[in-house]
N, C-alpha and C positions, 0 to 999 in steps of 0.2 A: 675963713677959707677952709674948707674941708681936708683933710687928711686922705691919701688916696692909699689903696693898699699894695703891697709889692707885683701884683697882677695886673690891676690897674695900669700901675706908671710902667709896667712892661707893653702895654699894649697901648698908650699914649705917646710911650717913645717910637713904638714902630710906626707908625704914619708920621712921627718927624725925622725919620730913617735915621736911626742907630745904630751902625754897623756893628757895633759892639754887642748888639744883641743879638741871639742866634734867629728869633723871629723875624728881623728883621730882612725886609724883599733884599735891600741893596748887602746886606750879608749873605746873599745866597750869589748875587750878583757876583760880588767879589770870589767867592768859591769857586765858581765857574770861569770868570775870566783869570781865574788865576792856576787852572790846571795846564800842566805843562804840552798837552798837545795846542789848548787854544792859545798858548803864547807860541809857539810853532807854526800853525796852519797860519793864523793872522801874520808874523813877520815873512813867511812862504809869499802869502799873496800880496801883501804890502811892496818887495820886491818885485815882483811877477813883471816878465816883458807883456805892453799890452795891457796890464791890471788886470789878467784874468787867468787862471790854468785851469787846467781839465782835472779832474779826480785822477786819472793813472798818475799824471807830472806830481799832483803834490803828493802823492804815495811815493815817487820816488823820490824826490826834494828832504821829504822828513823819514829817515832811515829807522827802522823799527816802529812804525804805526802800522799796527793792523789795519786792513780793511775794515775791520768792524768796528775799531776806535776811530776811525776815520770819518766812518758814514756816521757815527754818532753823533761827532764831535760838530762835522758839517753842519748834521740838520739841528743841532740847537745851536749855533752858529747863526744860521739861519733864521734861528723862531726867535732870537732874540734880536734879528734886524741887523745883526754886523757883516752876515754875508749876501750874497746875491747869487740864485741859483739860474743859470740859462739852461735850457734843456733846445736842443737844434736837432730835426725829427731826420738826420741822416740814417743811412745803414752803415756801419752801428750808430746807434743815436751819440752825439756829442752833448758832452755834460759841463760848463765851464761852472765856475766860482766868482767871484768880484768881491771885494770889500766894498761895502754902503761907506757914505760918509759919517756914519755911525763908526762903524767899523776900522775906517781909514782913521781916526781920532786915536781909539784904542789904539792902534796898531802903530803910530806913533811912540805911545807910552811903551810896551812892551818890545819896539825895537832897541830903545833907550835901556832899559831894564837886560833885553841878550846880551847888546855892547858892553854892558857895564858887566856881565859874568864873565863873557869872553876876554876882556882887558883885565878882571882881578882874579882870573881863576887861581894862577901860581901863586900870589899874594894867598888869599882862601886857602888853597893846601897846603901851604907852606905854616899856616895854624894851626888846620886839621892834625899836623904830624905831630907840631909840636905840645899839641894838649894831648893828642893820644900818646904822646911818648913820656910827659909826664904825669899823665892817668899810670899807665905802667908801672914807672918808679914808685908811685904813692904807695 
């Protein structure tokens, strides 16, 4: 059996997806669904009356997204098949959102993941204090 070289077994690992590797697709995956708007916009529409909102509703839904982290986040959202864009040819044109069952999946996981910050945030600070209070004294 041959001996592969550390390039090699890097680029062997990535078509058996090593997340652990940075080459790796589903490491980029994870990067992206792991930025705090796209856990936002997905738990926004995952809630959504209807399953679907307009671009102004989740601009106001998520407090401090730019428009333009918003329209970013959308259209790769989008290109990677988690969202659903309708576009409805009124004056003004109406733009709704949808999560894909792709999307509704994740969105599952990262509701799961908000609950669990919102339920231990005082726990979480409550460490925060006390390793910065003993970083202090040291």
């Amino acid at each position: 059996m041959a001996t592969l070289s550390a390039a090699a077994r890097r680029e062997e690992a990535r078509y058996a997806y090593d997340a652990f590797l940075k080459e790796c697709p589903t490491s980029q995956l994870l990067a992206r669904i792991s930025d705090k708007w796209v856990g936002l916009i997905v738990s926004a529409l995952g809630k959504a009356e209807g399953g679907s909102m307009r671009y102004s509703d989740l601009g106001r839904k998520i407090p401090g997204v730019s428009q333009k982290m918003l329209t970013q986040t959308l259209r790769s959202l989008e290109r990677d098949g988690l969202v659903s864009r309708t576009v409805t040819p009124t004056v003004p044109v109406r733009v709704d959102y949808r999560l894909t069952e792709l999307g509704a999946g994740l969105g599952t996981l990262l509701s799961s993941v908000k609950l669990w910050a919102e339920t231990h945030f005082d726990e979480v600070s409550a460490h925060r204090a006390a390793y910065d209070e003993a970083a202090q004294s040291a």
